[in-house]
Structure formats: C-alpha cells, structure tokens
NUDREN-844841 format. One line per field, with one value per residue (C-alpha): residue in one letter; x negated, y, z; residue number from 1. Coordinates in Angstrom, 2 decimals. Last residue first. Layout:
res = [A/...] $
u = [X/...] $
v = [Y/...] $
w = [Z/...] $
n = [NUM/...] $
***
This chain:
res = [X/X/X/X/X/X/X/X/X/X/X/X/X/X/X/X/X/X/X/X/X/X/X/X/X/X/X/X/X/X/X/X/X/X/X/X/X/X/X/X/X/X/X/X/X/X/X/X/X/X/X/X/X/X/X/X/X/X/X/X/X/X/X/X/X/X/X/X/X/X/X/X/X/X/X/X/X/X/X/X/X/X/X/X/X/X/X/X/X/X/X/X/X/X/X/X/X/X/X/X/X/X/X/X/X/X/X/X/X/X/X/X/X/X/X/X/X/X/X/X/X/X/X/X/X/X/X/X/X/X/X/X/X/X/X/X/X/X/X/X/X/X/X/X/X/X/X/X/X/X/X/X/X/X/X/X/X/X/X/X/X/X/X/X/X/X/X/X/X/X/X/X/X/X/X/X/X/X/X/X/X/X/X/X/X/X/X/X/X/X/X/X/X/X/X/X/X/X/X/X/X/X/X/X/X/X/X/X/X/X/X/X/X/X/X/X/X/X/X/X/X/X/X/X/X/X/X/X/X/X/X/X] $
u = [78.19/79.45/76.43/74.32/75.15/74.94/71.95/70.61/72.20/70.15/66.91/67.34/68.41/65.43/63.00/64.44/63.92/60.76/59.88/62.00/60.29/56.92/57.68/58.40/54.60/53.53/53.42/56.02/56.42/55.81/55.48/58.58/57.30/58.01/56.51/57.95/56.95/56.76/53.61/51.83/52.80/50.89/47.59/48.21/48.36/45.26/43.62/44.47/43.09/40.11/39.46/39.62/36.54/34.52/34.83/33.40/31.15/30.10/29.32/27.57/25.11/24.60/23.62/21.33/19.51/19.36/17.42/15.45/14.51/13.18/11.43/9.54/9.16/7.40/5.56/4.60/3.41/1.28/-0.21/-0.88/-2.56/-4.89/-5.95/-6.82/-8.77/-10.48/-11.39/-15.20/-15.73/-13.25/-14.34/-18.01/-17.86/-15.70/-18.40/-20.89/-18.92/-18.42/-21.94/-22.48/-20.57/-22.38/-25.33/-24.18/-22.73/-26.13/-27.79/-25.33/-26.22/-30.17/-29.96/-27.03/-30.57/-29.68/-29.05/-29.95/-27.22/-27.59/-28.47/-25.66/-23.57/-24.32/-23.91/-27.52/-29.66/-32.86/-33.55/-31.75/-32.14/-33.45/-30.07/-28.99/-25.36/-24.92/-26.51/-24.71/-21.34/-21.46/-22.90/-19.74/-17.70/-19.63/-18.50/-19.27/-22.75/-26.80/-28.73/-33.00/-35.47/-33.41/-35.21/-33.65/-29.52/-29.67/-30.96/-28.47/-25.80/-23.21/-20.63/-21.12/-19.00/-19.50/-20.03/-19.63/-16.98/-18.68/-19.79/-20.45/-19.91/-18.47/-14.49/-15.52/-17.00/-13.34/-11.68/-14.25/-12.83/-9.16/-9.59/-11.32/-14.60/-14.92/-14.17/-17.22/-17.99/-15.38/-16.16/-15.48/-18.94/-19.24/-22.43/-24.39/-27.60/-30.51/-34.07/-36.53/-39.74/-38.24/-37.87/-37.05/-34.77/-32.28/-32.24/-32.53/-29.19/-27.40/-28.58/-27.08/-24.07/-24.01/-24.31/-22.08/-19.47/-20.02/-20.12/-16.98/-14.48/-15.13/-17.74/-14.74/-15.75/-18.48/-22.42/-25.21/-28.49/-31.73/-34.78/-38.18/-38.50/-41.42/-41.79/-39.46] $
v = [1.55/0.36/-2.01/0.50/2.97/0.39/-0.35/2.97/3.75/-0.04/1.52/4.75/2.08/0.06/3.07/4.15/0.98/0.57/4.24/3.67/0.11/1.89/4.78/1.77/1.17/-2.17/-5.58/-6.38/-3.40/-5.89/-2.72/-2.67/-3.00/-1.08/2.01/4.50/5.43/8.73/9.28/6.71/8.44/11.41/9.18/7.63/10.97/12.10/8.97/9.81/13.23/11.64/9.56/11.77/14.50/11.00/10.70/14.09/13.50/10.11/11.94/14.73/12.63/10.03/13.27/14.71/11.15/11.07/14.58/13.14/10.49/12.30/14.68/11.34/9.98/13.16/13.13/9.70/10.70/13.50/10.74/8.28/10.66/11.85/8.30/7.55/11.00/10.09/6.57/5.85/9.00/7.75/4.11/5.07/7.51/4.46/2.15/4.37/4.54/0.88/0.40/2.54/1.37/-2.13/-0.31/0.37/-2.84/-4.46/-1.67/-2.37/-6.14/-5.88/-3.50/-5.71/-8.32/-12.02/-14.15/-14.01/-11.68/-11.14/-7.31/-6.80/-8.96/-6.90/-3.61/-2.03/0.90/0.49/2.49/6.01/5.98/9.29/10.45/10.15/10.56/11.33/7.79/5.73/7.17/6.09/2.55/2.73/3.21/0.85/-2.38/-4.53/-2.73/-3.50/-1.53/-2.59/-1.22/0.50/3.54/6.03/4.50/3.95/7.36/9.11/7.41/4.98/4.51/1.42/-1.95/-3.52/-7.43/-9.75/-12.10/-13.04/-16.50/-18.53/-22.18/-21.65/-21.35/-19.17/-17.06/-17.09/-16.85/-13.49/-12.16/-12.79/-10.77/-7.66/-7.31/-5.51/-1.54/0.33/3.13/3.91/2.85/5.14/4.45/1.57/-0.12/-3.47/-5.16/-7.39/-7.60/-9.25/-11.07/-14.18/-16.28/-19.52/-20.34/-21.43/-18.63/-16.32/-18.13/-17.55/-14.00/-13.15/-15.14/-12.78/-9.53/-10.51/-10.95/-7.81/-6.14/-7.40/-7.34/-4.80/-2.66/0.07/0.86/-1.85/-1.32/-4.33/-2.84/-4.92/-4.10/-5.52/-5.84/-5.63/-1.78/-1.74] $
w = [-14.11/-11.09/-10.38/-12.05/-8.90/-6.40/-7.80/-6.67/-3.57/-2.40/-3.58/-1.14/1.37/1.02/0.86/4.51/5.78/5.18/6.33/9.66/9.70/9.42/12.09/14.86/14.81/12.34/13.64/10.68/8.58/5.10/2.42/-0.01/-3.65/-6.73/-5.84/-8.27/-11.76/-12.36/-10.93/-13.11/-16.29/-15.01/-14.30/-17.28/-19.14/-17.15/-18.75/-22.35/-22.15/-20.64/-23.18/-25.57/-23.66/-23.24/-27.49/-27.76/-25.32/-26.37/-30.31/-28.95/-26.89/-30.03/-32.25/-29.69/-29.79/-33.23/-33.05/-30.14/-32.22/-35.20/-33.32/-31.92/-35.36/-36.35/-33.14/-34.06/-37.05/-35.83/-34.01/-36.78/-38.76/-36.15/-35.11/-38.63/-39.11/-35.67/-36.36/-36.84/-34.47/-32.05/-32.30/-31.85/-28.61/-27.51/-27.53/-26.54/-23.24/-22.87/-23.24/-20.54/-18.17/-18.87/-18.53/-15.29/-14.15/-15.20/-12.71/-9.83/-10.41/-10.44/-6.94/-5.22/-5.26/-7.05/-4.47/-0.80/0.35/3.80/4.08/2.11/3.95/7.61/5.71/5.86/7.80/7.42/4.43/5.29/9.12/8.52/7.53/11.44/12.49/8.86/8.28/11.06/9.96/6.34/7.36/9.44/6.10/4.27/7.00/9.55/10.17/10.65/11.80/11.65/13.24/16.33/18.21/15.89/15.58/19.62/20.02/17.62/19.76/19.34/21.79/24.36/24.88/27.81/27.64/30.80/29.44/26.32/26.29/24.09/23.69/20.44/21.23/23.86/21.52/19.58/22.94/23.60/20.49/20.97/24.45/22.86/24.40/27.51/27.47/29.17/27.06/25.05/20.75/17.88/15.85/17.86/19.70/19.43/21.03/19.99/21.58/18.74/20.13/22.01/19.31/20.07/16.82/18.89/21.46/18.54/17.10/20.17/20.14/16.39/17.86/20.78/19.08/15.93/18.68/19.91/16.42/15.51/18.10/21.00/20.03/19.11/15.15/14.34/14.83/15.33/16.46/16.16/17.63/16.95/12.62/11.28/9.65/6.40] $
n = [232/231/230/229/228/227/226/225/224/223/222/221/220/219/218/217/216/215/214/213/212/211/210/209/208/207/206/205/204/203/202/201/200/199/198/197/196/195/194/193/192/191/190/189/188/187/186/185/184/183/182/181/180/179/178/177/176/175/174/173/172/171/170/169/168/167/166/165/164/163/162/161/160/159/158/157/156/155/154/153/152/151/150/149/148/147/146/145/144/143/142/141/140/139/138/137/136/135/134/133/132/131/130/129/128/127/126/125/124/123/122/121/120/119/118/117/116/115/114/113/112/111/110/109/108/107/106/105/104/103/102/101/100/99/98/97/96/95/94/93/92/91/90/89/88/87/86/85/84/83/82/81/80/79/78/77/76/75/74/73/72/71/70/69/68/67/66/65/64/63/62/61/60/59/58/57/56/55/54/53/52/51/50/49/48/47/46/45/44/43/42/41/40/39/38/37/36/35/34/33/32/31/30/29/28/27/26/25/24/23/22/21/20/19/18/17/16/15/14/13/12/11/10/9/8/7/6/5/4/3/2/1] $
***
C-alpha cells in the first residue's frame, strides 16, 4: 500500500461510529504530532448534514472531545478513490465500499482487521482451511472404512422402523376400539342423568322476580310429591 495521506472512516449514517472514530483517530494525531495524514468519515446510508447522534457526541464529550460541529456526509466514489486507506465498522460496509469502487480492493479494511497485531487473519483463515479439510478427508475415510457397516445398520433400522409403525397401528386400533366402549357407556350416563331431577332449589335471593316464580314453582311441584308418599 502507497504511504498512507488520507484516511476515510465509513459507518452506515456518519453519525455514531465513524464520526466518533473520526475525532478520536484525530485526537490521537494531535498527540502523536503528526500533521501529515488529513482524516475524515462518511456513511454508506448517511444524509448530508445530520450532526452526530446525541449519545455519541456525550461519549466524546465524555473524553474531552468535542463533536458538536460535525456534519455527516454520504459516501461517494470520490471520497472511496482519493482516500489511502478506508477503514469500516463493519464487513457489510466494507461490502459497499468495494462495489462502490472494486479498485479500492487492497486498501479498503474493517477497522479491527486492519488493527489486529497478532498473528495475520491470512495464517488463521488458512489453518481453518486445512482444518476443513482435514475434516473432509476424515469423513471420506470413515464412509469408505464403514459403508457395508453403515448399510447394514440402516436397513435395520428401517426394519425396526416398519416394525414400529406396525405396533403402532395395533395400539391405535386397540384405543379406538376401547374409546368406541367408553362412549357407549358415557351416553348411558348422560341418559341416566336426565332422568334424574335437580335435587337442589337455586337461592332466588337478589335474583329478577322470574327466579322466585321458578323457585317457587319447583318447590310446589316437590311439595305434590311427598304429599303423595306421605299418604301412601
């Protein structure tokens, strides 16, 4: 990469993220003395204009910076070319920059990727993919060292499985037959239960004048009653 003169910071609305990485990345500058590297920001979905967001300039504010006078502008193509290095808060804006402008391809980073000071992302994506790999000879070799086995036990379990829904029809007919009985014996309840009268006589007390006619209407036809077995 060409030394670095003009850095360009990129977040979705330039309001939160990349603003603020704006002014700390100029605070530190201003620490460091150096003079020789201009530093701005812009969002992929950002309105021209809008001032940061009002938790962000707080946070600033919270650090001796201050924010109040920044105007968030949409990226263009022409911010993305005459930049050296872009840096973005995330993979999906790196996304954006690049099919805004695929000859960024090489300068254009995540903000942690271009960070990391460890091992490089390059060693560890290519142990994770011979690691992949491994794992797929691996399995190549259990399924050839293992097929017949594996084939056995399979058509067994479809045996078993046959088996099981054959025991399972068998259960099925067995509760229906015994749900068609027991229903036969509840409708007879439900017959015997119509016979029997109401044994109680409903309280018609705060009730509409119809209850104590009905109340008193099932007390007299009780009263005919035992007046009859009282003869008897």
């Amino acid at each position: 990469m060409r030394q670095v003169k003009k850095i360009l910071f990129v977040c979705t609305g330039n309001t939160c993220r990349s603003s603020m990485a704006e002014a700390l990345f100029k605070e530190i500058l201003k620490k460091e003395n150096r003079t020789d590297i201009e530093v701005m920001s812009a969002g992929t979905g950002a309105i021209d204009g809008d001032k940061a967001s009002f938790q962000a300039r707080e946070t600033m504010k919270e650090l001796g910076i201050n924010i109040e006078d920044h105007k968030s502008k949409y990226l263009s193509k022409k911010m993305i070319d005459e930049a050296d290095l872009v840096l973005t808060m995330t993979s999906n804006h790196k996304a954006k920059v690049l099919s805004i402008s695929p000859k960024a391809e090489g300068k254009v980073f995540t903000l942690k990727e271009y960070a990391y000071t460890g091992e490089s992302i390059e060693a560890l994506l290519d142990e994770m993919d011979e690691i992949y790999k491994s794992i797929n000879e691996k399995k190549k070799i259990f399924i050839n060292d293992n097929i017949k086995k594996l084939n056995e036990l399979k058509n067994k379990r479809e045996d078993l499985l046959k088996e099981l829904h054959r025991i399972d029809d068998d259960v099925n007919q067995l509760e229906e037959e015994f749900r068609d009985t027991i229903e036969k014996l509840e409708e007879r309840i439900i017959q015997l239960k119509a016979r029997i009268p109401d044994l109680e006589i409903a309280d018609p007390f705060g009730q509409p004048i119809d209850e104590y006619r009905k109340s008193a209407h099932e007390i007299k036809e009780s009263l005919e009653k035992i007046i009859q077995k009282i003869k008897k």
